[in-house]
C-alpha positions as CSV (number, residue, x, y, z in Angstrom):
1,X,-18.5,-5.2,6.5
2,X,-19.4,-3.4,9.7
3,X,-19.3,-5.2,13.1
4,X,-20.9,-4.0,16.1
5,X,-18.9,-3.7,18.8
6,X,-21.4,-3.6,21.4
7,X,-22.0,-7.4,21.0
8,X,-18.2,-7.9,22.7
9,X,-18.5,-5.3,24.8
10,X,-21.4,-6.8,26.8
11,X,-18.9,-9.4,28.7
12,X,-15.4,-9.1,29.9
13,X,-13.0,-11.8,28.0
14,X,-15.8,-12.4,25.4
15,X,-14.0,-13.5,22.4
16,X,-15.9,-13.5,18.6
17,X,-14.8,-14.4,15.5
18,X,-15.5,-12.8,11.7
19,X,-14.8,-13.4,8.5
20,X,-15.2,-10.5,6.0
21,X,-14.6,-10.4,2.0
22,X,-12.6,-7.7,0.6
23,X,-14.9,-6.7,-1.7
24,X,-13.5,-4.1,-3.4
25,X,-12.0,-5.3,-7.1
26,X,-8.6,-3.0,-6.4
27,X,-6.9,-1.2,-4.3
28,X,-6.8,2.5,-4.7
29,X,-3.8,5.0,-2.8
30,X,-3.9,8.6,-4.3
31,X,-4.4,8.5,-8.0
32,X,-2.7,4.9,-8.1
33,X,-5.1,2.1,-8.4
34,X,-3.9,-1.5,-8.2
35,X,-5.8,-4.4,-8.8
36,X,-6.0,-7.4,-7.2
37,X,-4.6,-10.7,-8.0
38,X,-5.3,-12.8,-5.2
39,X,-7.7,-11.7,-2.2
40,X,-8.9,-14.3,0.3
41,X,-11.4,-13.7,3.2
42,X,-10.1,-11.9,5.9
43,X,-10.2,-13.2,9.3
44,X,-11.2,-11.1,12.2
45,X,-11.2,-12.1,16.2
46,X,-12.1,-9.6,18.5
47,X,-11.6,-10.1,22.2
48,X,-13.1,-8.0,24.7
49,X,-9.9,-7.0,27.1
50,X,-11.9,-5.1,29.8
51,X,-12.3,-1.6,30.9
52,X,-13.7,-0.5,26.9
53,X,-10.4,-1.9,25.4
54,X,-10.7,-4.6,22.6
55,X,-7.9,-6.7,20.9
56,X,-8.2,-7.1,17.0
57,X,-6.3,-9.8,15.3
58,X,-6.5,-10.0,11.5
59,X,-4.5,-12.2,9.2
60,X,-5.0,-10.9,5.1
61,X,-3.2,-12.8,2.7
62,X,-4.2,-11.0,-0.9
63,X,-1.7,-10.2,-3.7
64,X,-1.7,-7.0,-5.8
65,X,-0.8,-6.4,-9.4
66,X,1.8,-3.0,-9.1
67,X,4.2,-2.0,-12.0
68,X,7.8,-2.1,-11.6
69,X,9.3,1.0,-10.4
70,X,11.9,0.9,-13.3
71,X,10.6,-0.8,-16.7
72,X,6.3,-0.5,-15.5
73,X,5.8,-3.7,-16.1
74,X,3.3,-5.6,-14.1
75,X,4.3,-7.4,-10.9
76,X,2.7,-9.4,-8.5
77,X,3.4,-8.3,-5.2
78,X,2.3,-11.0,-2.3
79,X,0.6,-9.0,0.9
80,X,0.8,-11.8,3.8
81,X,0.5,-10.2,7.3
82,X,-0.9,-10.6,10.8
83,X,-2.1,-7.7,12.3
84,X,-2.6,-7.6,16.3
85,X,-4.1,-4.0,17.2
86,X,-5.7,-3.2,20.6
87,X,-8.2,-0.4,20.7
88,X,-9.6,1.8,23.3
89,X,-13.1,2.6,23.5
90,X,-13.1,5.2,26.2
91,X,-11.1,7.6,24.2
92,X,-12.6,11.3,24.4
93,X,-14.0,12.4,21.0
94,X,-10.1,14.6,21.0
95,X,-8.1,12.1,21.9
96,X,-9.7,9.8,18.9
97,X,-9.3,13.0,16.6
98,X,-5.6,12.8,17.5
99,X,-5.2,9.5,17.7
100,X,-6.3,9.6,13.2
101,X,-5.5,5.7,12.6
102,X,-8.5,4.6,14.5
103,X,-10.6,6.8,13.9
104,X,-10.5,5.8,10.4
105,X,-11.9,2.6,10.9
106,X,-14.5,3.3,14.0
107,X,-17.6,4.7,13.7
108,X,-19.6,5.0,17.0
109,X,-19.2,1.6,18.1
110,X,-18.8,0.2,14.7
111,X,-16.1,-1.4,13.3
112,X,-15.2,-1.2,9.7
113,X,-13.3,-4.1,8.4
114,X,-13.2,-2.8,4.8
115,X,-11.6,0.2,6.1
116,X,-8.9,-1.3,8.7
117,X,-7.9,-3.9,5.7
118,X,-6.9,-0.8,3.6
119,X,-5.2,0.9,6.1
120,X,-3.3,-2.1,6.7
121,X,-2.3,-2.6,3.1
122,X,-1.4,0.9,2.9
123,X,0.9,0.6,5.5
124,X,2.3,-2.2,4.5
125,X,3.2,-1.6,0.5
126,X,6.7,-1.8,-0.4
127,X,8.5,1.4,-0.8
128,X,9.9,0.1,-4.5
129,X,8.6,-2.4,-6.9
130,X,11.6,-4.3,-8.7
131,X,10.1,-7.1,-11.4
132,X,13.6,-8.3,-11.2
133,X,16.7,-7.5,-8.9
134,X,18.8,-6.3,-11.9
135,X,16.0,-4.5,-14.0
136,X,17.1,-2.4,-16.2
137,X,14.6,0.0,-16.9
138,X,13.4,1.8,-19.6
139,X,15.8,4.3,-21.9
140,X,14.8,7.8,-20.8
141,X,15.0,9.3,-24.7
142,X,12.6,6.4,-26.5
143,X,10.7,4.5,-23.9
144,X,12.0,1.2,-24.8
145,X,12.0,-1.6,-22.1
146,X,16.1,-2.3,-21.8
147,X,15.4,-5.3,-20.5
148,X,13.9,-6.8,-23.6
149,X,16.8,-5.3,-25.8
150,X,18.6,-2.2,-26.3
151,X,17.9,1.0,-28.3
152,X,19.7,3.3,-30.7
153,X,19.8,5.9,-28.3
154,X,22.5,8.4,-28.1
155,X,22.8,7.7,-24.1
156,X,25.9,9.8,-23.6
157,X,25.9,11.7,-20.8
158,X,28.5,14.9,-20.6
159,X,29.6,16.5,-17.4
160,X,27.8,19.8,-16.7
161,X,30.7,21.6,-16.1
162,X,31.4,21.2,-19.6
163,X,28.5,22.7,-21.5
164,X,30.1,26.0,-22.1
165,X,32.8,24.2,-24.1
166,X,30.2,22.1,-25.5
167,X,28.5,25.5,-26.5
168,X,31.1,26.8,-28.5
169,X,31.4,23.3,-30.6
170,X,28.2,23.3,-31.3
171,X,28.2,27.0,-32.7
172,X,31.0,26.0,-34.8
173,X,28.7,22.5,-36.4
174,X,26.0,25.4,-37.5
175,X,28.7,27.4,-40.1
């Protein structure tokens, strides 16, 4: 959804309020695409400050389906958040080049809501995904999920410095 700015801009302290669907069925980051579980309207009010400044407040409250950073399975990860952002409008066109974050989500004196939602989310994503506190993973030789049972894996792990000795074992097992 695009909301024109101008509309604020025409009155100092002129306060509007929005509501915009995500409408988007997941969210994408890279090559990783994650859909949605929950996504509510978000809620936009945009006050005019004065002097070509403008205050954004958005609360988003959606929830995303991610897998877990040790055994992939799906979790829901809740995304509840109020975002305050104050914008300045007078900005040279290099100073908005610098600035990148809003010049994301401004277009001429349009403002994308679609855009600033994602950027927001992005922001905002855990750095790890955990479907439990003590997951267990998944065994690095088979693939099986440790957390639903264990594997017949040989998970032995030998000390590096040791290969040479290990070499010499294993030359006699061949004769």
């Amino acid at each position: 959804m695009l909301i024109d700015l101008n509309e604020i801009l025409s009155e100092t302290g002129k306060e509007k309020q929005y509501t915009a669907p995500i409408e988007k069925d997941a969210f994408s980051v890279n090559r990783d695409v994650f859909p949605y579980k929950k996504k509510e309207d978000v809620t936009f009010r945009i006050v005019n400050e004065g002097k070509k400044v403008i205050k954004v407040d958005a609360d988003i409250d959606i929830e995303l389906t991610m897998p877990c950073s040790r055994c992939l399975e799906d979790v829901v990860v809740p995304l509840k958040q109020t975002v305050s952002k104050d914008i300045d409008l007078k900005k040279t066109a290099q100073e908005r080049e610098d600035d990148i974050e809003e010049d994301v989500f401004l277009d001429g004196m349009n403002f994308d809501t679609e855009v600033f939602v994602d950027n927001e989310i992005f922001v905002n994503l855990p750095m790890k995904v955990l479907c439990k506190e003590d997951c267990k993973g998944i065994c690095y030789k088979c693939g099986t999920n440790l957390n639903n049972g264990s594997c017949d894996c040989d998970t032995t792990e030998l000390d590096p410095r040791m290969s040479k000795i290990l070499d010499v074992f294993n030359q006699f097992k061949e004769v």
